[in-house]
N, C-alpha and C positions, 0 to 999 in steps of 0.2 A: 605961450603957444607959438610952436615956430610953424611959418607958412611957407611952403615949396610953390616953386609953379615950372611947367614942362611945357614944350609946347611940340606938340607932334602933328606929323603931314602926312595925308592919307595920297600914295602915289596911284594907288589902282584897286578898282573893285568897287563892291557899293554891296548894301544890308548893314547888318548891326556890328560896329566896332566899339571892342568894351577894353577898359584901361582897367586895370586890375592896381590897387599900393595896398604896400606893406611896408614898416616900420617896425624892426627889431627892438625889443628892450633893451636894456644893460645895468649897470647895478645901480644907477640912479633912478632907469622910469623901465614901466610896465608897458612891454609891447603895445602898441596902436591898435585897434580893430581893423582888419582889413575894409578897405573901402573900395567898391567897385562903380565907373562911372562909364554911363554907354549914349550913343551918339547914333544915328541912322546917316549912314551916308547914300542919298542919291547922286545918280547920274545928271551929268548937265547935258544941254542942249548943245551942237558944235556948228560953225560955217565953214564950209572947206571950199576954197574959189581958187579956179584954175587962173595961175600966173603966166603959165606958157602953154599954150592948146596944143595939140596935135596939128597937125600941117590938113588942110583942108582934104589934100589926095595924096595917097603912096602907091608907091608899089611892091611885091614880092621882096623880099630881102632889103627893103628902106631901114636905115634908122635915125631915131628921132628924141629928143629928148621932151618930155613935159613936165612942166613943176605946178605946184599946187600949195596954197598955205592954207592952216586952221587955225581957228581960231582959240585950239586948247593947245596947242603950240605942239 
């Protein structure tokens, strides 16, 4: 028995992600049964903290830059 292994990254989204395989025959062996394998992806919790604030006061047509990081990058 030969063993595979895959390894897959879920970039976005959340609910049920399901991996579907299959494995052809050939004149040696008899097609594999499909096999399906499923996973629930939830959502994580995030921190997002300001690195550069806003200026305390502006005026009409000011500009300003502000940054921010998180913590899901």
């Amino acid at each position: 028995m030969q063993q595979c292994e895959w390894t897959y990254t879920m970039t976005s989204g959340f609910g049920v992600c399901s991996v579907i395989a299959n494995q052809l025959g050939n004149a040696n062996y008899a097609a594999a049964a499909q096999v399906t394998e499923s996973v629930n992806a939830t959502a994580l919790s995030q921190t997002i903290t300001i690195v550069t604030p806003a200026p305390a006061t502006s005026k009409s047509g000011d500009t300003f830059t502000v940054g921010a990081t998180a913590s899901s990058a």
